[in-house]
LUMVEXLUM-140997 format. One line per field, with one value per atom (N, C-alpha, C): x negated, y, z; residue number from 0; residue in three letters. Coordinates in Angstrom, 3 decimals, always signed. Atoms other than C-alpha are relative to their C-alpha. Example, Ala and Ser with C-alpha at 12.3 -4.5 7.8 and 13.67 -1.06 7.14 Angstrom:
c1 (-0.890,-12.300,-0.900,+0.820,-13.670,+0.770)
c2 (-1.190,-4.500,+1.200,-1.190,-1.060,+1.090)
c3 (+0.000,+7.800,+0.000,-0.060,+7.140,+0.730)
vovex (0,0,0,1,1,1)
lodo (ALA,ALA,ALA,SER,SER,SER)
END
This chain:
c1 (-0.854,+0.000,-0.898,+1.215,-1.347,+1.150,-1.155,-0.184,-0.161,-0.100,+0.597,+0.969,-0.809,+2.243,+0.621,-1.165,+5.546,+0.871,-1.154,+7.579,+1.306,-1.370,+11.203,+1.087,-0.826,+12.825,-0.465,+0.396,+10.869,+0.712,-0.243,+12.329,+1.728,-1.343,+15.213,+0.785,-0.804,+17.876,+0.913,-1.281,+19.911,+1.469,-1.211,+23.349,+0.996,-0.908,+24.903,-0.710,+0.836,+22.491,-0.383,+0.287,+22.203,+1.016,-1.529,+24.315,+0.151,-0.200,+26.048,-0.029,+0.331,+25.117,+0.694,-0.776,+26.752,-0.475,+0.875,+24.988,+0.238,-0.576,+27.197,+0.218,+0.262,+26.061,-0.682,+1.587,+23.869,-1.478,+1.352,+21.242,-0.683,+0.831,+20.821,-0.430,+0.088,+21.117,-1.353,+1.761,+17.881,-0.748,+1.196,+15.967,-0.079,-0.326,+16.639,-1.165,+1.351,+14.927,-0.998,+1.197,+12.294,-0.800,+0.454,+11.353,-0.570,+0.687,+11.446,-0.904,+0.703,+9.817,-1.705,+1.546,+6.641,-0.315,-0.102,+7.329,+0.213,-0.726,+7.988,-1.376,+0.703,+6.212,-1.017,-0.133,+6.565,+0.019,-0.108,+5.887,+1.183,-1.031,+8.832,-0.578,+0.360,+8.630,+0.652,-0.330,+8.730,-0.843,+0.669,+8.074,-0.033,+0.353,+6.717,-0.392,+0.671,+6.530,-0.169,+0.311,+5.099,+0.877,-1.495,+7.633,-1.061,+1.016,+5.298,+0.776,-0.425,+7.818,-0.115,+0.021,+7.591,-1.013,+1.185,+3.949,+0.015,-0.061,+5.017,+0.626,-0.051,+5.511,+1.619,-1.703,+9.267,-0.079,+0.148,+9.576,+1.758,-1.610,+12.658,-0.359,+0.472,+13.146,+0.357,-0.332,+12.972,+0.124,-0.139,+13.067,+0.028,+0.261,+13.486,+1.108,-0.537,+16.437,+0.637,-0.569,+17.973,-1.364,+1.555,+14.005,+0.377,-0.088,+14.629,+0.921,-1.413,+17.954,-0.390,-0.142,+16.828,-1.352,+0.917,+13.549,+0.988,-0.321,+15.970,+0.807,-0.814,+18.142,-1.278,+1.015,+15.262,-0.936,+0.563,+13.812,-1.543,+1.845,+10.330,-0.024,+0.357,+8.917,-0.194,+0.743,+6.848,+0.240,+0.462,+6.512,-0.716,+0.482,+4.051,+0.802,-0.631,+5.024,-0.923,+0.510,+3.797,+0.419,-0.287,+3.890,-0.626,+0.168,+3.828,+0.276,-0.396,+3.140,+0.814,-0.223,+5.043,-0.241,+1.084,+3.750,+0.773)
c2 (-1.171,+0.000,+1.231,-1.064,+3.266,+1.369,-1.217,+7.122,+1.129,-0.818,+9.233,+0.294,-1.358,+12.422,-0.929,+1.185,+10.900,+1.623,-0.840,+13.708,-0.661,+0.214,+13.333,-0.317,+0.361,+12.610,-1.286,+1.670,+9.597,-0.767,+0.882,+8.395,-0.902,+1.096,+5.690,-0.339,+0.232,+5.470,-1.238,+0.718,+2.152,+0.551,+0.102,+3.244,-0.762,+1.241,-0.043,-0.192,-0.394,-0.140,+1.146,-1.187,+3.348,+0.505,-0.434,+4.724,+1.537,-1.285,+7.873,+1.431,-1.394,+11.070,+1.333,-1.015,+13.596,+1.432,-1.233,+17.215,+0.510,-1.178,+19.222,-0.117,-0.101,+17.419,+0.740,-1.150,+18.971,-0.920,+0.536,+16.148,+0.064,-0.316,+16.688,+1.540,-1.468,+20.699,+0.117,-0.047,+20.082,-0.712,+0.493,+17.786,+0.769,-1.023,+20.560,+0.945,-1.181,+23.135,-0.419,+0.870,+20.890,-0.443,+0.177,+19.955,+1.592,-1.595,+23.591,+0.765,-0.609,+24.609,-0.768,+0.843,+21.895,-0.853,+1.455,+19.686,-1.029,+1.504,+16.202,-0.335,-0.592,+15.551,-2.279,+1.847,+11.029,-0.223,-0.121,+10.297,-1.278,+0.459,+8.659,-1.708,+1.303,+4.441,-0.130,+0.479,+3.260,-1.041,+0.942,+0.000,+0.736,-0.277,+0.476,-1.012,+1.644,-1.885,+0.842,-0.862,-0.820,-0.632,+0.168,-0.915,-0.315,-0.289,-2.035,+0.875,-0.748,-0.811,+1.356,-1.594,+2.688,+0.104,-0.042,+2.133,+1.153,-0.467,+3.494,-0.776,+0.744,+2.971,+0.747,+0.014,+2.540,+0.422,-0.456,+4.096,-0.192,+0.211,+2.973,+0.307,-0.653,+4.351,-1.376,+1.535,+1.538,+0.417,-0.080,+4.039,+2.046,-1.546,+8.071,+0.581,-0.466,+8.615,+1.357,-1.367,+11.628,+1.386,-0.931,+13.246,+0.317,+0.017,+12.606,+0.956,-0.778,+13.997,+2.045,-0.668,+17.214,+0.702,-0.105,+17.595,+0.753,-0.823,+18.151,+0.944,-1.019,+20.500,+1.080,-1.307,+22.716,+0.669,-0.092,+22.417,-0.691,+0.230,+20.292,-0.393,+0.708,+18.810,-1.347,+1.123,+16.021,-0.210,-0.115,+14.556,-1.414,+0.900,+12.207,-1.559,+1.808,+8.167,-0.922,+1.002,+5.170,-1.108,+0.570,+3.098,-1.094,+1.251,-0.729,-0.528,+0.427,-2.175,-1.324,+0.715,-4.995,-0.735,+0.233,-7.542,-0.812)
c3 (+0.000,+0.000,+0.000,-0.080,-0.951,-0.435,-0.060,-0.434,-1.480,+1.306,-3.474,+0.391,+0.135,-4.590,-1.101,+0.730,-6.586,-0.036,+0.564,-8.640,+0.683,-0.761,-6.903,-0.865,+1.083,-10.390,-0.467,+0.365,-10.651,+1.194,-0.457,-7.874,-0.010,+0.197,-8.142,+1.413,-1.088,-5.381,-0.161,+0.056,-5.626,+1.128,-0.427,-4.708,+1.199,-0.615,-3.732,+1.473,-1.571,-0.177,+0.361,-0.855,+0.377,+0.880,-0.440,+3.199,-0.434,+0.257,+2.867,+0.570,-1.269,+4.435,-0.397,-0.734,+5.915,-0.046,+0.314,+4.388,+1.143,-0.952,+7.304,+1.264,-1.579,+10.205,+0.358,-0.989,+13.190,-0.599,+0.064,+12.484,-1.559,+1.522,+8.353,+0.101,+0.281,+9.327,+0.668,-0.538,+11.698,-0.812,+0.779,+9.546,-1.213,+1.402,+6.495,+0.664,-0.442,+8.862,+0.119,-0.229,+10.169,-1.088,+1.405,+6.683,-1.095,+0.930,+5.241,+1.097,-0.888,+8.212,-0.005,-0.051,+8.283,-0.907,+1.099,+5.165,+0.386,-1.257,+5.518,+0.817,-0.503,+8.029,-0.275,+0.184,+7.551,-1.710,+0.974,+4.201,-0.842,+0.368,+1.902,+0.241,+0.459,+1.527,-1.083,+1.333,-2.066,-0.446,+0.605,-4.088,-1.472,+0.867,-7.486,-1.016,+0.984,-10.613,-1.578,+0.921,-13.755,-1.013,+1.065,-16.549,-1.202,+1.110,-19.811,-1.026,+1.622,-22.934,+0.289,-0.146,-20.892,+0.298,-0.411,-19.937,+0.665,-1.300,-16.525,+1.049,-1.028,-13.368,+0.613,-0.564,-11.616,+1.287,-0.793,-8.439,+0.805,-0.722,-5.836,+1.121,-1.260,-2.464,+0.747,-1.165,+0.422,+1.296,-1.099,+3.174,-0.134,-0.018,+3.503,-0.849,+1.053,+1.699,+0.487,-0.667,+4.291,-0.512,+0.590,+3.355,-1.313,+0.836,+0.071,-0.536,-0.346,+0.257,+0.168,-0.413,+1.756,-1.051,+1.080,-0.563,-1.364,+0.771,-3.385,+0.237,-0.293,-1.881,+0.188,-0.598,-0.549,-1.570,+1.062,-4.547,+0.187,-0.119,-3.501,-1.133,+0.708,-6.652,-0.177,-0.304,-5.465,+1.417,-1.209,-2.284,+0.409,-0.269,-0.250,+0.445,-0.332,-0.291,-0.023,-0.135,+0.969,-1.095,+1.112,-2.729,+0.440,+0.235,-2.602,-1.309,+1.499,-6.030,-0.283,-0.090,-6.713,-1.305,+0.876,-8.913,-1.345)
vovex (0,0,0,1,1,1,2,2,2,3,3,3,4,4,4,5,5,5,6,6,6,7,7,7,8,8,8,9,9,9,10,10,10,11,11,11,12,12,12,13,13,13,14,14,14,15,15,15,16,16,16,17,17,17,18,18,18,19,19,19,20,20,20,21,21,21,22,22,22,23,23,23,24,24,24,25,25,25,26,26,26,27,27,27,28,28,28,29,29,29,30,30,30,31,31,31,32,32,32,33,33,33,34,34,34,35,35,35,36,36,36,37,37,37,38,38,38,39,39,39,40,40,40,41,41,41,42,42,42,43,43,43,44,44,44,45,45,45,46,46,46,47,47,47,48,48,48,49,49,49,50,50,50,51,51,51,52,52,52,53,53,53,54,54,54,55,55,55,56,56,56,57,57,57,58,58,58,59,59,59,60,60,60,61,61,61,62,62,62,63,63,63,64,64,64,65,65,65,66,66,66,67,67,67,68,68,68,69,69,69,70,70,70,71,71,71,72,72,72,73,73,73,74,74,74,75,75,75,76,76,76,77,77,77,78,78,78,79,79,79,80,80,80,81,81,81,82,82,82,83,83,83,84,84,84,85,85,85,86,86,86)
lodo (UNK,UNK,UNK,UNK,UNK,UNK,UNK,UNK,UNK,UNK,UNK,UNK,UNK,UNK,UNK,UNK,UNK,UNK,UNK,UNK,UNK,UNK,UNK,UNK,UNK,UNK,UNK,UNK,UNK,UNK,UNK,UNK,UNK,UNK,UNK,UNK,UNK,UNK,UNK,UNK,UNK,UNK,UNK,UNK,UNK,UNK,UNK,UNK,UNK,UNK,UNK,UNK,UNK,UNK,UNK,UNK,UNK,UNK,UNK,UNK,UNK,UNK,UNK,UNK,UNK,UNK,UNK,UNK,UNK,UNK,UNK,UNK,UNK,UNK,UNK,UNK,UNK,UNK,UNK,UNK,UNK,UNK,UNK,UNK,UNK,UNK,UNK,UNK,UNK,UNK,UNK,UNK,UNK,UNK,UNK,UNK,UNK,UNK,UNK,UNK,UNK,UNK,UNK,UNK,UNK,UNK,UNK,UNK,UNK,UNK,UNK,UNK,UNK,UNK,UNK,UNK,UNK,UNK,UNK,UNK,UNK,UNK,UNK,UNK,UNK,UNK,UNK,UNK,UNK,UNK,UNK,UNK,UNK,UNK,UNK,UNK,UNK,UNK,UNK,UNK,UNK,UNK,UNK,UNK,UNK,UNK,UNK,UNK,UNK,UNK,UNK,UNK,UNK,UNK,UNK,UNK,UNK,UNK,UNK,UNK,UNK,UNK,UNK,UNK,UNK,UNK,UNK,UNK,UNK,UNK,UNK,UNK,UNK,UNK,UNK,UNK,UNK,UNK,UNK,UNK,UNK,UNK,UNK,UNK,UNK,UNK,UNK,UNK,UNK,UNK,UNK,UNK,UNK,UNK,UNK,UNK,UNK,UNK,UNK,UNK,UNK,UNK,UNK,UNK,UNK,UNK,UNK,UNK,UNK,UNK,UNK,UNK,UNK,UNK,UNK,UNK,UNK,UNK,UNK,UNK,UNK,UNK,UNK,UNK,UNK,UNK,UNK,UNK,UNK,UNK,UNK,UNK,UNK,UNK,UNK,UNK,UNK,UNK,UNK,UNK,UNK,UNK,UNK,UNK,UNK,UNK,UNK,UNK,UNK,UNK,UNK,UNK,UNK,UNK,UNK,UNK,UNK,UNK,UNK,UNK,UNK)
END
């Protein structure tokens, strides 16, 4: 496992296991500040498998999706993830 900067449009959210969050709680409205205030501070978890016909690499989230979440609201680009390649 190794940490890289991962554009936030590369990353892939499966749907069907993600739960659903709540933008207009107290606890997304503090991790929003806390985030625009210090960045993230835990970096995202993602597996990664390289796609050959796109000779790239696939990017799914396996853990951080409220971060994730709050990343594109705030406009981050990129942000730091713990990438496991899978083989």
């Amino acid at each position: 496992m190794k940490v890289m900067k991962v554009k936030i449009f590369e990353i892939i959210v499966n749907k069907r296991i993600a739960s659903p969050i709540d933008k207009d709680s107290q606890d997304f409205k503090n991790l929003t500040a806390s985030i625009k205030k210090d960045g993230i501070m835990i970096p995202l978890r993602l597996t990664g498998q390289y796609v050959e016909f796109k000779n790239d690499i696939e990017f799914t989230l396996v853990d951080g999706l409220r971060r994730l979440e709050v990343a594109k609201d705030l406009g981050i680009q990129e942000v730091l993830a713990y990438v496991e390649m899978s083989r």
